[in-house]
PDB file with SEQRES, HELIX, SHEET and CRYST1 records, atoms N, CA, C and O in Angstrom:
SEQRES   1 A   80  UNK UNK UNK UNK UNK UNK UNK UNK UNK UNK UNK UNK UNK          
SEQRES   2 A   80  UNK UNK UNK UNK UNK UNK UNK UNK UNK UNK UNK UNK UNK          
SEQRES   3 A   80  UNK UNK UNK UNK UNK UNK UNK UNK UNK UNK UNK UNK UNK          
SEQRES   4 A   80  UNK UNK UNK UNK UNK UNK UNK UNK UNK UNK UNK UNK UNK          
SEQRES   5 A   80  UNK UNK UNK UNK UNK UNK UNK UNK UNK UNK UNK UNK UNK          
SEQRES   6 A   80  UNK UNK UNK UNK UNK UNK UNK UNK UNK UNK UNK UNK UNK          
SEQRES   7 A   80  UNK UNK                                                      
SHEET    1 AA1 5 UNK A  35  UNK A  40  0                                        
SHEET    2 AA1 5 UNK A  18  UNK A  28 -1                                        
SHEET    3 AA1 5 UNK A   5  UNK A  15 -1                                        
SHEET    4 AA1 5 UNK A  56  UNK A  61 -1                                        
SHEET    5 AA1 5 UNK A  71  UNK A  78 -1                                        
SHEET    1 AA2 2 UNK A  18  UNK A  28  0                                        
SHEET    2 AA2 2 UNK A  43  UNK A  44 -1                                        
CRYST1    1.000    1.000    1.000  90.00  90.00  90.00 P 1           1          
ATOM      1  N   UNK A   1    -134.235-147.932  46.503  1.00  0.00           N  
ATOM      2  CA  UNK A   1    -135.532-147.431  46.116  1.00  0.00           C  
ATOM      3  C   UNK A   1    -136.112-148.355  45.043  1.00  0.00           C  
ATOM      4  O   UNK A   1    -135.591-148.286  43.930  1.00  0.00           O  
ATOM      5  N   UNK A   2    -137.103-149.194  45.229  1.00  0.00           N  
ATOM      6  CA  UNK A   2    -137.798-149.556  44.108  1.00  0.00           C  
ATOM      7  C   UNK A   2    -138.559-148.619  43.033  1.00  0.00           C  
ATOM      8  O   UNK A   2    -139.226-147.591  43.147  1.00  0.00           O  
ATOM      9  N   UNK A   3    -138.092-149.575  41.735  1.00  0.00           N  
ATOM     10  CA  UNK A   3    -138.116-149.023  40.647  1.00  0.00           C  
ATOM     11  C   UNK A   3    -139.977-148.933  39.940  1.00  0.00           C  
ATOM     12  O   UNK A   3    -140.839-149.788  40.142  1.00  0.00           O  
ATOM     13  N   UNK A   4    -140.104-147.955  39.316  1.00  0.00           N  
ATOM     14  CA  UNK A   4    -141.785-147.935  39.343  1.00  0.00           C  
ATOM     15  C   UNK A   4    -142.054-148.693  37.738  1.00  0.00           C  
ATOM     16  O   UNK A   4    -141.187-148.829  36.874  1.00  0.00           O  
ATOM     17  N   UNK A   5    -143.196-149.033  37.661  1.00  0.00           N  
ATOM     18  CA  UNK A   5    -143.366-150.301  36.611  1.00  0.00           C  
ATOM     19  C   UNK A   5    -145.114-149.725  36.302  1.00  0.00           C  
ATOM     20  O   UNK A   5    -146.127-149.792  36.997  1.00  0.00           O  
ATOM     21  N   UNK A   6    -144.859-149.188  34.993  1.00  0.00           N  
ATOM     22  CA  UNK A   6    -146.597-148.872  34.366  1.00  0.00           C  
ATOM     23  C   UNK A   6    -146.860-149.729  33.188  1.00  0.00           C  
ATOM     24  O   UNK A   6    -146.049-150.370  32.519  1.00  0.00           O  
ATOM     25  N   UNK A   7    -147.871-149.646  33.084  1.00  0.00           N  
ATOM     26  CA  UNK A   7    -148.372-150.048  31.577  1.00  0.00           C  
ATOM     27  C   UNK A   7    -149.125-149.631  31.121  1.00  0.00           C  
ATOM     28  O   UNK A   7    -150.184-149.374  31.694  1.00  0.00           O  
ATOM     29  N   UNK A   8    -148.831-149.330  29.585  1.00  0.00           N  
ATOM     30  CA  UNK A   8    -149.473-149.347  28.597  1.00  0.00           C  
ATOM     31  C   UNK A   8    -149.325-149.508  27.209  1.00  0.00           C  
ATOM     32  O   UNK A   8    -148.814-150.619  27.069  1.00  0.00           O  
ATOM     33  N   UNK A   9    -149.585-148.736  25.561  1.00  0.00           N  
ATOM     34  CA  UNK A   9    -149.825-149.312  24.590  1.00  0.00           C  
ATOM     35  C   UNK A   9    -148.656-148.633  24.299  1.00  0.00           C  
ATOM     36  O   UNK A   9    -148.182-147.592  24.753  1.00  0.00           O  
ATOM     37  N   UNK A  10    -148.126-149.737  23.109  1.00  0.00           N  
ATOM     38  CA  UNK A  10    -147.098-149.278  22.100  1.00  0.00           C  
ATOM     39  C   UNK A  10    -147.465-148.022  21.213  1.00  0.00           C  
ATOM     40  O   UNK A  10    -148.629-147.779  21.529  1.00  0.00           O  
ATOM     41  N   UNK A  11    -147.191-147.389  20.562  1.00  0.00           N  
ATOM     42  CA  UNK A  11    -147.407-146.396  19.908  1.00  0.00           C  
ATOM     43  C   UNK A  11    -146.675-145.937  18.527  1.00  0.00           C  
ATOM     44  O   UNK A  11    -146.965-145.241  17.554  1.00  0.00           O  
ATOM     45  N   UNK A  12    -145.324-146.878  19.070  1.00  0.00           N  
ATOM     46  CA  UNK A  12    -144.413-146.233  17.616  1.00  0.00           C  
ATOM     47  C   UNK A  12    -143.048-147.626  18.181  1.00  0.00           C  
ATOM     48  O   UNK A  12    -142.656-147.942  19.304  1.00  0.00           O  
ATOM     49  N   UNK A  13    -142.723-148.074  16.970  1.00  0.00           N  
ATOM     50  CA  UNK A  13    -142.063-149.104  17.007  1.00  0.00           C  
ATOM     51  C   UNK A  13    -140.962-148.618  15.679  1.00  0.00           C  
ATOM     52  O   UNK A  13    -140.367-149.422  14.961  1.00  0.00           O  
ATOM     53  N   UNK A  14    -140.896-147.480  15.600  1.00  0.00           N  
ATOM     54  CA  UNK A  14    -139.932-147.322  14.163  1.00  0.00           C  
ATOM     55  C   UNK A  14    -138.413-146.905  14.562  1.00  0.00           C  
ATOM     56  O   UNK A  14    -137.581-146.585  13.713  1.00  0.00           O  
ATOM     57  N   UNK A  15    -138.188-146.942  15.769  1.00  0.00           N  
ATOM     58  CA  UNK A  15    -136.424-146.568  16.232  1.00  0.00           C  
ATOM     59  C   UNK A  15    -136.141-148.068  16.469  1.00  0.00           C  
ATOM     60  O   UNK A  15    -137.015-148.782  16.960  1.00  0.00           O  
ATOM     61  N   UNK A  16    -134.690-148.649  16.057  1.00  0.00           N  
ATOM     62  CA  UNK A  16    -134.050-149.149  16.606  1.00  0.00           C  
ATOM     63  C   UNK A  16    -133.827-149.798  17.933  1.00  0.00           C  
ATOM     64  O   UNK A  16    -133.085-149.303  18.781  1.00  0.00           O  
ATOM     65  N   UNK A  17    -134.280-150.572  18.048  1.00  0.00           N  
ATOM     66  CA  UNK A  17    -134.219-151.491  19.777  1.00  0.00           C  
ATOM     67  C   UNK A  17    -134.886-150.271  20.530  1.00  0.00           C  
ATOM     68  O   UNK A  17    -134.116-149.974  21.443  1.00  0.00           O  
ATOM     69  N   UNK A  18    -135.993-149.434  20.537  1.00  0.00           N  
ATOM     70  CA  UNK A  18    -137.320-148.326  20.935  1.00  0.00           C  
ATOM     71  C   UNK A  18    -138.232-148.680  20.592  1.00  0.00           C  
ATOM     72  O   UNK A  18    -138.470-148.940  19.413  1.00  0.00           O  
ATOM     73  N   UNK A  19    -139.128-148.813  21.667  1.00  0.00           N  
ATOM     74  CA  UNK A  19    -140.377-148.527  21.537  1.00  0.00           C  
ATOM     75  C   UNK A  19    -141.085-147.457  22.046  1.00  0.00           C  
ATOM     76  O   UNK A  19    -140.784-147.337  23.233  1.00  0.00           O  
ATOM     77  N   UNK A  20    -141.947-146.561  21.674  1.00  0.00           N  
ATOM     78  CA  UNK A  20    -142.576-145.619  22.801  1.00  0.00           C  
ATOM     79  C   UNK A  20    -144.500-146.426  23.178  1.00  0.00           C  
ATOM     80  O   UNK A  20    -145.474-146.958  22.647  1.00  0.00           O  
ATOM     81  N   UNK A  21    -144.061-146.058  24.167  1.00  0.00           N  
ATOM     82  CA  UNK A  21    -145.581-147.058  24.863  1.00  0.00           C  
ATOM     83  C   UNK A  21    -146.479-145.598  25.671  1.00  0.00           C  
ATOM     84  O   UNK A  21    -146.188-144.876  26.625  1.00  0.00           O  
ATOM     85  N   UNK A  22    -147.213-145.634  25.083  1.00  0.00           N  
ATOM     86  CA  UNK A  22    -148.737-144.397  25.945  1.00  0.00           C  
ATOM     87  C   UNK A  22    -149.144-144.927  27.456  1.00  0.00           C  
ATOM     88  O   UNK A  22    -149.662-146.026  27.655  1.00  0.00           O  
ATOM     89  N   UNK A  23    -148.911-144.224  28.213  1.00  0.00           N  
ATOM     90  CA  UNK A  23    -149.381-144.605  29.760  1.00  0.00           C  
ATOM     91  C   UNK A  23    -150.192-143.917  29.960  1.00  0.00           C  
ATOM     92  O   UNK A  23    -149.763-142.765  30.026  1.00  0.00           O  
ATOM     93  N   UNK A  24    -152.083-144.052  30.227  1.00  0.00           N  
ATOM     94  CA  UNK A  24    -152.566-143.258  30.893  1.00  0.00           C  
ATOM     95  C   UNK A  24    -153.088-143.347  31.937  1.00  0.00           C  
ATOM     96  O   UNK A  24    -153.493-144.458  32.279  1.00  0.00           O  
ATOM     97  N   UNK A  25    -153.289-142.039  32.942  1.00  0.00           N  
ATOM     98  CA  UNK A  25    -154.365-142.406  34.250  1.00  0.00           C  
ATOM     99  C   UNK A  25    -155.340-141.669  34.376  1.00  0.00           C  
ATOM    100  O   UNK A  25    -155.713-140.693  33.724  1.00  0.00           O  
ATOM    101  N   UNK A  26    -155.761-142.196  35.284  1.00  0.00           N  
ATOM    102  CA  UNK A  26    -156.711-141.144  35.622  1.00  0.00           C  
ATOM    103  C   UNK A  26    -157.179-140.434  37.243  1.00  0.00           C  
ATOM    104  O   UNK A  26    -157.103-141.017  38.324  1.00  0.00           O  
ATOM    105  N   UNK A  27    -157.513-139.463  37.071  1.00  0.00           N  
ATOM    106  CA  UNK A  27    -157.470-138.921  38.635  1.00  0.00           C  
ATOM    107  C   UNK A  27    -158.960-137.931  38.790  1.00  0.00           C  
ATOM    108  O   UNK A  27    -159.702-137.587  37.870  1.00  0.00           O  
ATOM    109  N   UNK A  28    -159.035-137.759  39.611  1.00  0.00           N  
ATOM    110  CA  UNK A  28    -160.131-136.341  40.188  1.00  0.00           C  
ATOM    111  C   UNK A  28    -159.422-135.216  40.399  1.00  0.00           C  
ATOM    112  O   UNK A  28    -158.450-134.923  41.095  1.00  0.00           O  
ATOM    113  N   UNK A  29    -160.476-134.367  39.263  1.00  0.00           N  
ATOM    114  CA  UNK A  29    -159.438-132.550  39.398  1.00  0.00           C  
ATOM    115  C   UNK A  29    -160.186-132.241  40.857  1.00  0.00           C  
ATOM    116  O   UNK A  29    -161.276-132.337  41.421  1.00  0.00           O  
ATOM    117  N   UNK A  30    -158.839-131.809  41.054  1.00  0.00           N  
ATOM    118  CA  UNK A  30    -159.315-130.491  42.742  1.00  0.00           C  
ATOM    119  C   UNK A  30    -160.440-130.057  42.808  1.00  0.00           C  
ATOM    120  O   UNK A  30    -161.243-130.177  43.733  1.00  0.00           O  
ATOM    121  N   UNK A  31    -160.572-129.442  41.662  1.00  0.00           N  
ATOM    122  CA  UNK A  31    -161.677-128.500  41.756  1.00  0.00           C  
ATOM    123  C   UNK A  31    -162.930-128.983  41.420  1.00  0.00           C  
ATOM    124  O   UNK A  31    -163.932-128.799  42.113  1.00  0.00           O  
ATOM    125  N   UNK A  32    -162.897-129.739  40.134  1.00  0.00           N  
ATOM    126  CA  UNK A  32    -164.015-129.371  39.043  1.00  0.00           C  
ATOM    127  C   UNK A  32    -164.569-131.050  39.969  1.00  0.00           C  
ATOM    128  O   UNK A  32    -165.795-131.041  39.857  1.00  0.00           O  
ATOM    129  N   UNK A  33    -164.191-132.230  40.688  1.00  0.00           N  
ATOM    130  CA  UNK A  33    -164.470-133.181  41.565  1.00  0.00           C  
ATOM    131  C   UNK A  33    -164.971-133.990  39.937  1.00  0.00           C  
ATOM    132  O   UNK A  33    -165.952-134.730  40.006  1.00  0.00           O  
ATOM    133  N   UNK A  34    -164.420-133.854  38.821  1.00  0.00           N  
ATOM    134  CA  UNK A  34    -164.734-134.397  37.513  1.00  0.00           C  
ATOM    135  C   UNK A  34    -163.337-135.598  37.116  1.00  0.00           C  
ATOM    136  O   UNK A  34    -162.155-135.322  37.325  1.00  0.00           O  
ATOM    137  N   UNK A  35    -163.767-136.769  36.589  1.00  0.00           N  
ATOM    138  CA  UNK A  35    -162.439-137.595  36.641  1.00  0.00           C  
ATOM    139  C   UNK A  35    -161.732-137.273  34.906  1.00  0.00           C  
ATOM    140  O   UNK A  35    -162.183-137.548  33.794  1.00  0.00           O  
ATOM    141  N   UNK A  36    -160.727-136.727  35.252  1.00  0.00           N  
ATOM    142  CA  UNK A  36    -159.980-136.688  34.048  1.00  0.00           C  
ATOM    143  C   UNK A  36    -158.918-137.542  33.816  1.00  0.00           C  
ATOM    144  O   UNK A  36    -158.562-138.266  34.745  1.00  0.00           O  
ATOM    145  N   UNK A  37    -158.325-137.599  32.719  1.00  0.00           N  
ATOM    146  CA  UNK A  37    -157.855-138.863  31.626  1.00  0.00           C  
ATOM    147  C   UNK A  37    -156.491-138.019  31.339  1.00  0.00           C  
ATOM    148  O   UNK A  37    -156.761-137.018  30.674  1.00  0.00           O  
ATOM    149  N   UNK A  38    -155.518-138.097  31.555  1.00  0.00           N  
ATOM    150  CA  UNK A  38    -153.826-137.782  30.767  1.00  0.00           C  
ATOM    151  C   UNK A  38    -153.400-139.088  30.686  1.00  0.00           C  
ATOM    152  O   UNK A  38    -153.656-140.134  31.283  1.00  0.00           O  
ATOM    153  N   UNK A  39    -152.437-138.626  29.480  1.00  0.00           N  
ATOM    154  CA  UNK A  39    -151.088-139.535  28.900  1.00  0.00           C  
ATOM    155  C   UNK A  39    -150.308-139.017  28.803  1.00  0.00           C  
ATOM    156  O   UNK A  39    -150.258-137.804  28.596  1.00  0.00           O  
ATOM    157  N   UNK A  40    -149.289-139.879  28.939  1.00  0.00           N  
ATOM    158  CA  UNK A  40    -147.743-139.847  28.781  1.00  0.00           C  
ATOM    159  C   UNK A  40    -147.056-140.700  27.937  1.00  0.00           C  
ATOM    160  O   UNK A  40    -147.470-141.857  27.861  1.00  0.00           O  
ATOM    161  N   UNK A  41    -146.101-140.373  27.294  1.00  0.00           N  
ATOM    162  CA  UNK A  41    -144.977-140.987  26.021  1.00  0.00           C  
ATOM    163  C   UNK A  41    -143.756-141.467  26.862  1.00  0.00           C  
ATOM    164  O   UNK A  41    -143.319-141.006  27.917  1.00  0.00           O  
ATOM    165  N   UNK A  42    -143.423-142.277  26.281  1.00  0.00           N  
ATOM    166  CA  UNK A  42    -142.022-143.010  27.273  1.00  0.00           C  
ATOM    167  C   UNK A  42    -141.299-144.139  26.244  1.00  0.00           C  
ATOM    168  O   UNK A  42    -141.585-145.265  25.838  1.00  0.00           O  
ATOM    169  N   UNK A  43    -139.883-142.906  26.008  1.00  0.00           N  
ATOM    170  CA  UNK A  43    -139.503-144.202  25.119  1.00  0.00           C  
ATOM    171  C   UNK A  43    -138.488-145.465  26.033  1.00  0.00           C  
ATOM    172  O   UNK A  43    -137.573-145.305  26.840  1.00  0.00           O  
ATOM    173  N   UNK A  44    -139.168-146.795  25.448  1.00  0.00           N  
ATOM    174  CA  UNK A  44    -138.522-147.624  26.055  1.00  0.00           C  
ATOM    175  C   UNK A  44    -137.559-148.364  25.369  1.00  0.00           C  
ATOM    176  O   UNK A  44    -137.440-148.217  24.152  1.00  0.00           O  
ATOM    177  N   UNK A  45    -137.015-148.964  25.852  1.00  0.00           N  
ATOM    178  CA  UNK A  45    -135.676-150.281  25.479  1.00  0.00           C  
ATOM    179  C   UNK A  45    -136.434-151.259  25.412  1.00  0.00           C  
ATOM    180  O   UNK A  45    -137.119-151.722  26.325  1.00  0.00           O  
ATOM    181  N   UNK A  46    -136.304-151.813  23.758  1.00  0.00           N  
ATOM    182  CA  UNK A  46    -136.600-153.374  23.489  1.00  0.00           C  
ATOM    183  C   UNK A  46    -135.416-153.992  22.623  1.00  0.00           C  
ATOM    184  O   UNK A  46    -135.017-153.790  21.476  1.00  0.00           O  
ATOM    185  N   UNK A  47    -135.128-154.611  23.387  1.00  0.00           N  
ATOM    186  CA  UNK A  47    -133.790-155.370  22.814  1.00  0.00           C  
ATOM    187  C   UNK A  47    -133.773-155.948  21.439  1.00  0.00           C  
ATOM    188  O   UNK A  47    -132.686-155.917  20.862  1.00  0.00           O  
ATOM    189  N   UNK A  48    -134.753-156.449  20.841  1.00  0.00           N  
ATOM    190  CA  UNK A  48    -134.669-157.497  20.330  1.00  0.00           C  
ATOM    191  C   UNK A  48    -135.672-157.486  19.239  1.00  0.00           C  
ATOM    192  O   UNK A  48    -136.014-158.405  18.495  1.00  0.00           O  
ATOM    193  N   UNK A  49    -136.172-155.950  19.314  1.00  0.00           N  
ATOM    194  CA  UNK A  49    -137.527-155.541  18.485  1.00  0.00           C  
ATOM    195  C   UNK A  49    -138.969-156.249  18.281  1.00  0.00           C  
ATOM    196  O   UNK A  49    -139.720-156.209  17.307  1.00  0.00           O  
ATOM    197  N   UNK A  50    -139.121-156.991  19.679  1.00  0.00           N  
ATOM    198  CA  UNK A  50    -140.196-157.914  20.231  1.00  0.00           C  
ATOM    199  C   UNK A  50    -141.660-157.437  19.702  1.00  0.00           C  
ATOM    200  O   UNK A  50    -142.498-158.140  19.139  1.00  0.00           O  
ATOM    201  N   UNK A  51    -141.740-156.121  20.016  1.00  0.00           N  
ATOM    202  CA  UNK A  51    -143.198-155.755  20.479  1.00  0.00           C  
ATOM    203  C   UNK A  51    -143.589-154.851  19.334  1.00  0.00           C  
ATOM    204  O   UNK A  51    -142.803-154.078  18.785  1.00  0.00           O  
ATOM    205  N   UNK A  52    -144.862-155.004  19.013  1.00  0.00           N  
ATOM    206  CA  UNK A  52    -145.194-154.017  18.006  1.00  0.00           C  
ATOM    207  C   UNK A  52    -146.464-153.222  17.849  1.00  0.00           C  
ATOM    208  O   UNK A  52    -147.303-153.806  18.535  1.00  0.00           O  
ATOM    209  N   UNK A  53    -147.009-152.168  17.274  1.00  0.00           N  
ATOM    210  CA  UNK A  53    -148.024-151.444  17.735  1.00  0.00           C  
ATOM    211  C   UNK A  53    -149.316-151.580  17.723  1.00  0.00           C  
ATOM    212  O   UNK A  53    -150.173-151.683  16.845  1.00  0.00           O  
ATOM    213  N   UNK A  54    -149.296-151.560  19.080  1.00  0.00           N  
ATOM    214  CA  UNK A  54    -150.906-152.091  19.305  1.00  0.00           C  
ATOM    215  C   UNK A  54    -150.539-152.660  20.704  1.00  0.00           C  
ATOM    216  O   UNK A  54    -151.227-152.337  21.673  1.00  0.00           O  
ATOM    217  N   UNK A  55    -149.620-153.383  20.823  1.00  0.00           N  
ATOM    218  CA  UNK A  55    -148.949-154.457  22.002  1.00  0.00           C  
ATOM    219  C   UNK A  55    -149.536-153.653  23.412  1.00  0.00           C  
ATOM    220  O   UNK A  55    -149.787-152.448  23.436  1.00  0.00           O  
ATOM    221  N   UNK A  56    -149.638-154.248  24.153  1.00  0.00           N  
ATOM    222  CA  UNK A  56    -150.027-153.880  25.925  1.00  0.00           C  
ATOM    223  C   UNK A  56    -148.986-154.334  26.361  1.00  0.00           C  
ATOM    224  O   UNK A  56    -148.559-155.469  26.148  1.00  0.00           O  
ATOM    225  N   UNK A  57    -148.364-153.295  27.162  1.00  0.00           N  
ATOM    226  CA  UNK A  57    -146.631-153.898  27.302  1.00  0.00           C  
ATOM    227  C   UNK A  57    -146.844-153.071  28.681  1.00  0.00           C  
ATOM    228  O   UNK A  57    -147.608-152.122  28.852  1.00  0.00           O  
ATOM    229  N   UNK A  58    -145.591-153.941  30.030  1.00  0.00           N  
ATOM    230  CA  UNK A  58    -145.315-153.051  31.183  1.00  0.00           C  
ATOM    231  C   UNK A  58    -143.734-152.789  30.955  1.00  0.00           C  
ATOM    232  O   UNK A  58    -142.828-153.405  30.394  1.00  0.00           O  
ATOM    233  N   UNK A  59    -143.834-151.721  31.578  1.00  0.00           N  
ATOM    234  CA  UNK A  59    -142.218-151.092  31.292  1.00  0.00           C  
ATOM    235  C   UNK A  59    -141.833-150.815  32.608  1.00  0.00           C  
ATOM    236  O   UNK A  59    -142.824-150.614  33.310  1.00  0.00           O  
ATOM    237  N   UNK A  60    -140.607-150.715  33.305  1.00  0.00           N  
ATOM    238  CA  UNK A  60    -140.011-150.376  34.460  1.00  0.00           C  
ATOM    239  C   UNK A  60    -138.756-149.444  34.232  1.00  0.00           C  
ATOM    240  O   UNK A  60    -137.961-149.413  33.294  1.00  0.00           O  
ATOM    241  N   UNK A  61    -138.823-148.782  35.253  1.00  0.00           N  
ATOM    242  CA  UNK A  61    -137.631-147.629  35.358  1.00  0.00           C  
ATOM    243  C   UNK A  61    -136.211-148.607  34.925  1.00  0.00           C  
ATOM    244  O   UNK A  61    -136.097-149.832  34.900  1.00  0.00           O  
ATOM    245  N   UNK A  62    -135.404-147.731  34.666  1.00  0.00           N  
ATOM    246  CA  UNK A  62    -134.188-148.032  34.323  1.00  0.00           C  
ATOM    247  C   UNK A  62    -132.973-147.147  34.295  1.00  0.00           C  
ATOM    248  O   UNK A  62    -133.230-146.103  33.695  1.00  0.00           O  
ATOM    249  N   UNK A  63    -131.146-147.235  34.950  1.00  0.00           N  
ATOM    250  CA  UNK A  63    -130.718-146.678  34.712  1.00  0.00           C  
ATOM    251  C   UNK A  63    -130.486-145.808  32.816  1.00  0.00           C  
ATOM    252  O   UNK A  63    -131.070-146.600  32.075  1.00  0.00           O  
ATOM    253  N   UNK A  64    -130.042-144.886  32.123  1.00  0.00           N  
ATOM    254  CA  UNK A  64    -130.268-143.971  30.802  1.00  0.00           C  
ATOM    255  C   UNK A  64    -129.267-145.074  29.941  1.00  0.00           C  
ATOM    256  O   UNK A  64    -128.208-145.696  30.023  1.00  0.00           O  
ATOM    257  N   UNK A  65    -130.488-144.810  29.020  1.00  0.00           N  
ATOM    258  CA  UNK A  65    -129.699-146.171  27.785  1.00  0.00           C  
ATOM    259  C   UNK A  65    -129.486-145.322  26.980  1.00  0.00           C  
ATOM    260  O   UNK A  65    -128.644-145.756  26.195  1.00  0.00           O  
ATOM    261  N   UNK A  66    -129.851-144.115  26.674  1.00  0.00           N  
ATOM    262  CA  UNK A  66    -129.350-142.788  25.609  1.00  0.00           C  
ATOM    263  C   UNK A  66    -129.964-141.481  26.201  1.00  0.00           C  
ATOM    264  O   UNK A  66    -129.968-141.295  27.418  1.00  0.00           O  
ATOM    265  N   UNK A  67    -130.509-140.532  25.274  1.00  0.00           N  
ATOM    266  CA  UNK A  67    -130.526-139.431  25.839  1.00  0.00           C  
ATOM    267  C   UNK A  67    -131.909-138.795  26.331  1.00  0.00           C  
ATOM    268  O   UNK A  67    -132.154-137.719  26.876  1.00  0.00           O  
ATOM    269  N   UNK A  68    -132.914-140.118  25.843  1.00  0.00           N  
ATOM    270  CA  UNK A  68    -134.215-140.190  25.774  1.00  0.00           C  
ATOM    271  C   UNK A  68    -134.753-141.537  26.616  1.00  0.00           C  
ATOM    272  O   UNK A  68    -135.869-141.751  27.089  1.00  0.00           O  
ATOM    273  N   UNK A  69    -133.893-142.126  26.622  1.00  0.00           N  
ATOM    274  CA  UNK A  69    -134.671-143.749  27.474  1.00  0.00           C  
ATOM    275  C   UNK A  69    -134.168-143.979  28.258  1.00  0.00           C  
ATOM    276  O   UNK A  69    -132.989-144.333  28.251  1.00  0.00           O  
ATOM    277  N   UNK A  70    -135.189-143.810  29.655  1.00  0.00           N  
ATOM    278  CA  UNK A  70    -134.981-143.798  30.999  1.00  0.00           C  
ATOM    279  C   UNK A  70    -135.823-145.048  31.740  1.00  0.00           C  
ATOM    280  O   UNK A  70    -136.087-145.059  32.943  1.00  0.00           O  
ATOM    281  N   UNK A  71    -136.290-146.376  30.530  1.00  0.00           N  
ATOM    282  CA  UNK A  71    -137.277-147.317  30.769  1.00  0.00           C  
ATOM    283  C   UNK A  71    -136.727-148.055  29.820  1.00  0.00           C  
ATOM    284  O   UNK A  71    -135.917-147.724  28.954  1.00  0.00           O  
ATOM    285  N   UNK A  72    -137.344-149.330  30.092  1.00  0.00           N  
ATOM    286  CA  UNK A  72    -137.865-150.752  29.360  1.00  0.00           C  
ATOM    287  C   UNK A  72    -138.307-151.542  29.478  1.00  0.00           C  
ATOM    288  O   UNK A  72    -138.505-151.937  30.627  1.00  0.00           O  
ATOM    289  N   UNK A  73    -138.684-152.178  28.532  1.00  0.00           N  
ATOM    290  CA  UNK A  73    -140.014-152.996  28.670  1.00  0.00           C  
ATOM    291  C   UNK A  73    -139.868-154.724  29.188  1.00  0.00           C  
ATOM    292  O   UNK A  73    -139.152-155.582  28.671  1.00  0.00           O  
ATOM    293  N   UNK A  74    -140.580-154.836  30.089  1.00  0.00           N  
ATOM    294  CA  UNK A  74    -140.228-155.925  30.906  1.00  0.00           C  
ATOM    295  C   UNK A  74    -140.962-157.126  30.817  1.00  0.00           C  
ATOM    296  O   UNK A  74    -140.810-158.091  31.566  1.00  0.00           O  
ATOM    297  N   UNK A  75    -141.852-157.035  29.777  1.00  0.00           N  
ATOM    298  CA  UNK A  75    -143.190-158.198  29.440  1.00  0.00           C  
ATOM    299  C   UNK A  75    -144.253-157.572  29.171  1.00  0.00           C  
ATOM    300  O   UNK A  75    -144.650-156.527  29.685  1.00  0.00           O  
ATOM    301  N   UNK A  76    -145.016-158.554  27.898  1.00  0.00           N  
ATOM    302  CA  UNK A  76    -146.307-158.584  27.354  1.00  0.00           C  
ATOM    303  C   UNK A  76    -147.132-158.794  28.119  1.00  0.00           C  
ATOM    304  O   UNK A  76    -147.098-159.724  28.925  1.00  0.00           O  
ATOM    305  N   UNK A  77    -148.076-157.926  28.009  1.00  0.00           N  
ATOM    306  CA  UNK A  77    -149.233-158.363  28.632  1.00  0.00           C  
ATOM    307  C   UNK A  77    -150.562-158.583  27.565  1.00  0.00           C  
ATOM    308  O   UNK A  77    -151.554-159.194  27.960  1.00  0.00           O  
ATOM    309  N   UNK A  78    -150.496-158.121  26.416  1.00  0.00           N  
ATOM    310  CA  UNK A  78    -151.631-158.819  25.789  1.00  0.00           C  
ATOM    311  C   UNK A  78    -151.337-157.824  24.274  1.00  0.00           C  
ATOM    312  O   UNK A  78    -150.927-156.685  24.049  1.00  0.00           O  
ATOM    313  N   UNK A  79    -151.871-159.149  23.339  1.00  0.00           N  
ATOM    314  CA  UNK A  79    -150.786-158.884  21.879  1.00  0.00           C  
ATOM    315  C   UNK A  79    -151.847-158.317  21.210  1.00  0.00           C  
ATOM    316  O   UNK A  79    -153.028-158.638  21.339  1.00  0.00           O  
ATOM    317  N   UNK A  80    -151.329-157.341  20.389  1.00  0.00           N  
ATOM    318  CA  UNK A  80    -152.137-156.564  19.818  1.00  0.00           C  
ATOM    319  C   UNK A  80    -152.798-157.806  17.991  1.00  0.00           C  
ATOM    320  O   UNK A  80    -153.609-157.342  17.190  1.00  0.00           O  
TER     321      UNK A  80                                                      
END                                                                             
């Protein structure tokens, strides 16, 4: 099964080899035929404490690096 790969902004760079990065999308509600906006938090694996907040980063699935990070970040896409 290929692994799914989003992007978006850093958010918090204060854990240890973690980053959490904001993913949002957007879709059309059922009903209201109005385009709405959610986000999501995702803490990721950065090895090496690369990226910092503000960063546009893509992250990809990953087997669990602890009890919270189920991702990491796989390249910059544009530096804050």
């Amino acid at each position: 099964m290929p692994k799914r790969i989003m992007q978006g902004a850093v958010v918090s760079d204060k854990g240890d080899k973690t980053v959490v990065v904001k993913v949002e999308r957007l879709f059309t509600h059922p009903l209201l035929k109005k385009t709405v906006r959610r986000s999501s938090r995702f803490q990721a694996h950065d090895e090496v404490n690369t990226y910092k907040v503000g960063d546009l980063v893509q992250i990809q699935e990953c087997a669990p690096k602890s009890k919270l990070k189920r991702w990491e970040v796989i390249g910059l896409t544009t530096k804050a």
